[in-house]
N, CA and C atoms as a LAMMPS dump frame, in Angstrom:
ITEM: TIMESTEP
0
ITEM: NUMBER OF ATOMS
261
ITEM: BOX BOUNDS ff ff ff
-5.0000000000000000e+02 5.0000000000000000e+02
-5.0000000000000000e+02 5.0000000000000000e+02
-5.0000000000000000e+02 5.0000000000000000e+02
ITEM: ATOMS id mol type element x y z
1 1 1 N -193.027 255.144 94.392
2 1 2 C -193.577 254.173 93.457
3 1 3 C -195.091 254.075 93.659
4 2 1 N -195.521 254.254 92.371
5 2 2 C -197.208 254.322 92.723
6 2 3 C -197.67 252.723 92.657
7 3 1 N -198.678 252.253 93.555
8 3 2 C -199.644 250.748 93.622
9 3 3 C -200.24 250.477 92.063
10 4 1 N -199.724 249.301 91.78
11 4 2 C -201.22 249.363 90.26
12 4 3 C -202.595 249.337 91.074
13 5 1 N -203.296 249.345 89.97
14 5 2 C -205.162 249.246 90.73
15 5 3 C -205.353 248.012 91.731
16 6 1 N -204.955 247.012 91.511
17 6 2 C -204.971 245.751 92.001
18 6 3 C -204.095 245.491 93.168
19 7 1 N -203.532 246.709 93.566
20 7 2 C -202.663 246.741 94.299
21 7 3 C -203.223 247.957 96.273
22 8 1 N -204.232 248.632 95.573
23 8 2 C -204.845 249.703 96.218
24 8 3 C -205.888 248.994 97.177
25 9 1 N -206.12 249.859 98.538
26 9 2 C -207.104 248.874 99.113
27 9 3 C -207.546 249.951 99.654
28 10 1 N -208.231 249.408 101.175
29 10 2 C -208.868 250.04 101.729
30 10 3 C -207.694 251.194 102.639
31 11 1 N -206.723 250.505 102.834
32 11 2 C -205.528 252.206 103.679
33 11 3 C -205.381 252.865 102.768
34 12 1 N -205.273 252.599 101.333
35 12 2 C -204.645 253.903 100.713
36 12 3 C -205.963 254.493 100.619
37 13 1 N -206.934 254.117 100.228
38 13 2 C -207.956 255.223 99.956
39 13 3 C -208.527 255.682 101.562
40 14 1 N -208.636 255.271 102.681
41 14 2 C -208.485 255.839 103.861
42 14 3 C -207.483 257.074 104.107
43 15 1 N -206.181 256.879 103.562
44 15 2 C -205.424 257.795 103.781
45 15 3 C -205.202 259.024 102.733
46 16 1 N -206.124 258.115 101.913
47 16 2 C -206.761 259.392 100.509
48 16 3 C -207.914 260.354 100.927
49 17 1 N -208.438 260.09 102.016
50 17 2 C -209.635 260.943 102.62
51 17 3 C -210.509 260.033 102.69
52 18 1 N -211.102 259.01 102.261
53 18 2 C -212.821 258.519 102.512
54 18 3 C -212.627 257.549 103.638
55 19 1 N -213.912 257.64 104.252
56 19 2 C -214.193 257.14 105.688
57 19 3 C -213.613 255.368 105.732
58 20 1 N -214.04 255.191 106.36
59 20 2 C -213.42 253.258 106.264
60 20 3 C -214.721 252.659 105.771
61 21 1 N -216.128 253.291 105.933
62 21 2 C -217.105 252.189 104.922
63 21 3 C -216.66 252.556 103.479
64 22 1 N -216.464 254.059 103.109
65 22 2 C -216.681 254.545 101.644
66 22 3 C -215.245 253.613 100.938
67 23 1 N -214.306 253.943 102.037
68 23 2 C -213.245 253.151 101.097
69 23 3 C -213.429 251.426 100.847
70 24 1 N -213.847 250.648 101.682
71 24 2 C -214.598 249.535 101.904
72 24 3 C -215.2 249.384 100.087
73 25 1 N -216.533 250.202 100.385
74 25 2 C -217.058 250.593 99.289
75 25 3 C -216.316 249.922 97.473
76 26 1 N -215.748 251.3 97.623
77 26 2 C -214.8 251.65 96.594
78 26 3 C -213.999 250.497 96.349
79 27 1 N -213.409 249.842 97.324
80 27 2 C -212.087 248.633 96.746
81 27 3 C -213.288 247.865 96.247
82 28 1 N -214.336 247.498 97.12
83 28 2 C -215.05 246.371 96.705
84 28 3 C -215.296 246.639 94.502
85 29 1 N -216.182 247.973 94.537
86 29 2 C -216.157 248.134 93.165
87 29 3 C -214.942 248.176 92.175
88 30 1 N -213.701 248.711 92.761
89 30 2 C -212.812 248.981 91.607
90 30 3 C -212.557 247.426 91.425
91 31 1 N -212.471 246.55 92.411
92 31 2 C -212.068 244.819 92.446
93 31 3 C -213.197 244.143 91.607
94 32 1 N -214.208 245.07 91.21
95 32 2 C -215.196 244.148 90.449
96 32 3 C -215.259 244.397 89.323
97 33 1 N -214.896 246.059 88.881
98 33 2 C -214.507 246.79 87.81
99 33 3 C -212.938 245.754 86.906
100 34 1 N -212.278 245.574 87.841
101 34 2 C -211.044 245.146 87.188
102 34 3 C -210.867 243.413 87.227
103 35 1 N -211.751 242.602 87.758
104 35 2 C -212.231 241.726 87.63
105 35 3 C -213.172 241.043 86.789
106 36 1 N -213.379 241.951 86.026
107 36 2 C -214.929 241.861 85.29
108 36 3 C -214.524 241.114 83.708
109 37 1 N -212.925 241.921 83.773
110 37 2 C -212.684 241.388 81.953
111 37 3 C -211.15 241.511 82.341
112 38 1 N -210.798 240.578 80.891
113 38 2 C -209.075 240.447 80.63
114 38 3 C -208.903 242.403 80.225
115 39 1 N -207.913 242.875 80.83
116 39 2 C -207.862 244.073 80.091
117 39 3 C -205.934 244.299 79.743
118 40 1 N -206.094 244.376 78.949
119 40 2 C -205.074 244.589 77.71
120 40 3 C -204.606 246.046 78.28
121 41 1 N -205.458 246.941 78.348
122 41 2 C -204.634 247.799 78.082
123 41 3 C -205.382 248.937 79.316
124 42 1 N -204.707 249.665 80.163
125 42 2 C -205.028 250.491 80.998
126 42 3 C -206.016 251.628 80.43
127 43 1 N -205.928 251.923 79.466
128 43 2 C -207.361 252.99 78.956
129 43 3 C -208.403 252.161 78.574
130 44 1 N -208.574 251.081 78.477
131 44 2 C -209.532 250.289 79.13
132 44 3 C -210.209 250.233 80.146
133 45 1 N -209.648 249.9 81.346
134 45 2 C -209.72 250.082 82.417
135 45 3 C -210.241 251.051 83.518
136 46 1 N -209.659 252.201 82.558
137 46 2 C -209.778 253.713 82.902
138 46 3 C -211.327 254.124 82.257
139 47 1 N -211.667 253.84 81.234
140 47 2 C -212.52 253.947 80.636
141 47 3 C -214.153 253.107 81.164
142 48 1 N -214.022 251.969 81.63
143 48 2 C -214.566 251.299 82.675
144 48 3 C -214.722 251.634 83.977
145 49 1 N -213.845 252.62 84.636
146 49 2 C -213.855 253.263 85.703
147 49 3 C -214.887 254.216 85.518
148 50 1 N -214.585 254.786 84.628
149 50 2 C -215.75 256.086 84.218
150 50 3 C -216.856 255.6 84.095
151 51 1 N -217.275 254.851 82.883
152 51 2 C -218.512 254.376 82.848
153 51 3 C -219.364 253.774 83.631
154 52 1 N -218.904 253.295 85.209
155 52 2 C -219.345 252.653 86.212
156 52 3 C -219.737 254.056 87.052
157 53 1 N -218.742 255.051 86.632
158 53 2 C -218.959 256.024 87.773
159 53 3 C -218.439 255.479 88.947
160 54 1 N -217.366 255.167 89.186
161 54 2 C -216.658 254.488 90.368
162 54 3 C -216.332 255.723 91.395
163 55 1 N -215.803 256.999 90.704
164 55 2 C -215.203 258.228 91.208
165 55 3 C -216.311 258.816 91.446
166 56 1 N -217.048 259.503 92.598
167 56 2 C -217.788 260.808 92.666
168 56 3 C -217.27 262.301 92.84
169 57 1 N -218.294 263.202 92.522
170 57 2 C -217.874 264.224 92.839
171 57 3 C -217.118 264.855 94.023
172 58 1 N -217.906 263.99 95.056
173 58 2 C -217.817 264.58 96.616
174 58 3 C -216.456 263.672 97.299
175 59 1 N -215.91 263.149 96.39
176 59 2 C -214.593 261.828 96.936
177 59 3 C -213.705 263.358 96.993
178 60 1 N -212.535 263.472 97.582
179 60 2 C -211.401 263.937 97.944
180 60 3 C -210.692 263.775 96.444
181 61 1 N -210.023 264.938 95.985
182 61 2 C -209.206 265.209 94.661
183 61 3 C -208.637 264.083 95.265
184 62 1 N -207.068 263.971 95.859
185 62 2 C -206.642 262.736 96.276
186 62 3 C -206.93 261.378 95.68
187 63 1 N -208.104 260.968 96.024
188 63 2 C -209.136 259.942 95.745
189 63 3 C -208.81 259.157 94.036
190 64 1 N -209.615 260.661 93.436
191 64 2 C -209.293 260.98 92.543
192 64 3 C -208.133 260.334 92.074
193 65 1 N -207.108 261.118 92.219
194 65 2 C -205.478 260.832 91.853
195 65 3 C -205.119 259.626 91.472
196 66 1 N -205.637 258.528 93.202
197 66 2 C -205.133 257.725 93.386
198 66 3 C -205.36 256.695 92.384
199 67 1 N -206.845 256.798 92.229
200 67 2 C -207.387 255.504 91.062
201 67 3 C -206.761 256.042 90.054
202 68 1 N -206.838 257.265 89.297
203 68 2 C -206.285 257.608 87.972
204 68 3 C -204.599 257.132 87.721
205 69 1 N -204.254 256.957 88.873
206 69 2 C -202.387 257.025 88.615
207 69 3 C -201.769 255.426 88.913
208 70 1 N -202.722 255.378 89.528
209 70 2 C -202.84 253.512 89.942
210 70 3 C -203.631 252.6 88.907
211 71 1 N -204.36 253.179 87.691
212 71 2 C -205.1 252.463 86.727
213 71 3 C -203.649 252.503 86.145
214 72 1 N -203.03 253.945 85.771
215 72 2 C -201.675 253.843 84.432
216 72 3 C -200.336 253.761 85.593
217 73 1 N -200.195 252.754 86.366
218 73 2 C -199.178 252.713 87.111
219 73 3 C -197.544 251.948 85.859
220 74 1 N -197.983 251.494 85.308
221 74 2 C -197.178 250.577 84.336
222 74 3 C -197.21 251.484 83.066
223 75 1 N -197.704 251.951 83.084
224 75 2 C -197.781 253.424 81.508
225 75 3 C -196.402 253.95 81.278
226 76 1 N -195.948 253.667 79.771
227 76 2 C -194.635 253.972 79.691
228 76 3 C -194.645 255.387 79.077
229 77 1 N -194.605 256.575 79.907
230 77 2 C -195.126 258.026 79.912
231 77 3 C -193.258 258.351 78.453
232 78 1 N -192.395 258.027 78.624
233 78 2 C -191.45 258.11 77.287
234 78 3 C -191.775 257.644 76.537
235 79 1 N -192.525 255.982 76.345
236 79 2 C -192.852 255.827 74.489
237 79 3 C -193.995 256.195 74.351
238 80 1 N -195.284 256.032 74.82
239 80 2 C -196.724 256.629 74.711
240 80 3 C -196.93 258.057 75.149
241 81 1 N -195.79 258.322 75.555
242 81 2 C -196.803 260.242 76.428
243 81 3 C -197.797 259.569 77.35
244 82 1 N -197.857 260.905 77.866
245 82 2 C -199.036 261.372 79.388
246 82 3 C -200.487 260.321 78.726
247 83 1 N -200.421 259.355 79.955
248 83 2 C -201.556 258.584 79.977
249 83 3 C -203.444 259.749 79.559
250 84 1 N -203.94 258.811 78.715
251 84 2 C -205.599 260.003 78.775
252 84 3 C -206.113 259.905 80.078
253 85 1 N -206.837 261.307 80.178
254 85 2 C -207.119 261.016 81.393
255 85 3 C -209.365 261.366 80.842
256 86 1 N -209.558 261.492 79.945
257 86 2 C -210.804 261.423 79.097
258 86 3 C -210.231 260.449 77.798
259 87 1 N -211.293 259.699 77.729
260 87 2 C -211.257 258.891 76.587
261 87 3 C -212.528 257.971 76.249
């Protein structure tokens, strides 16, 4: 069972690869990212992730994963299809 976003902290992204400040880091922003507004709908969210640039290049694919699959943790992949992963 995957964490929603609000659910992710500093062990999973530790055990996603980034050091204990970077993950530190990171919860602090995604918690301010998803704090910031009512969001309706996870490609929202996802879309806000991007535009903050929350993800870098140099983060661990993993990393990666984790925020992308933990933004559409509640995504009903039978009535909508495969969550966007550009939008």
């Amino acid at each position: 069972m995957v964490k929603s976003i609000g659910e992710v902290g500093v062990e999973e992204l530790v055990e996603a690869g980034l050091s204990i400040e970077e993950a530190s880091e990171l919860e602090r922003l995604i918690k301010d990212a998803t704090n910031s507004k009512w969001w309706f709908e996870p490609t929202d969210l996802w879309r806000e992730v991007v535009a903050r640039r929350l993800l870098k290049p140099w983060h661990p694919h993993a990393v990666h994963q984790l925020v992308y699959y933990s933004v559409y943790a509640h995504w009903d992949v039978s009535t909508r299809g495969p969550p966007p992963y550009w939008t």
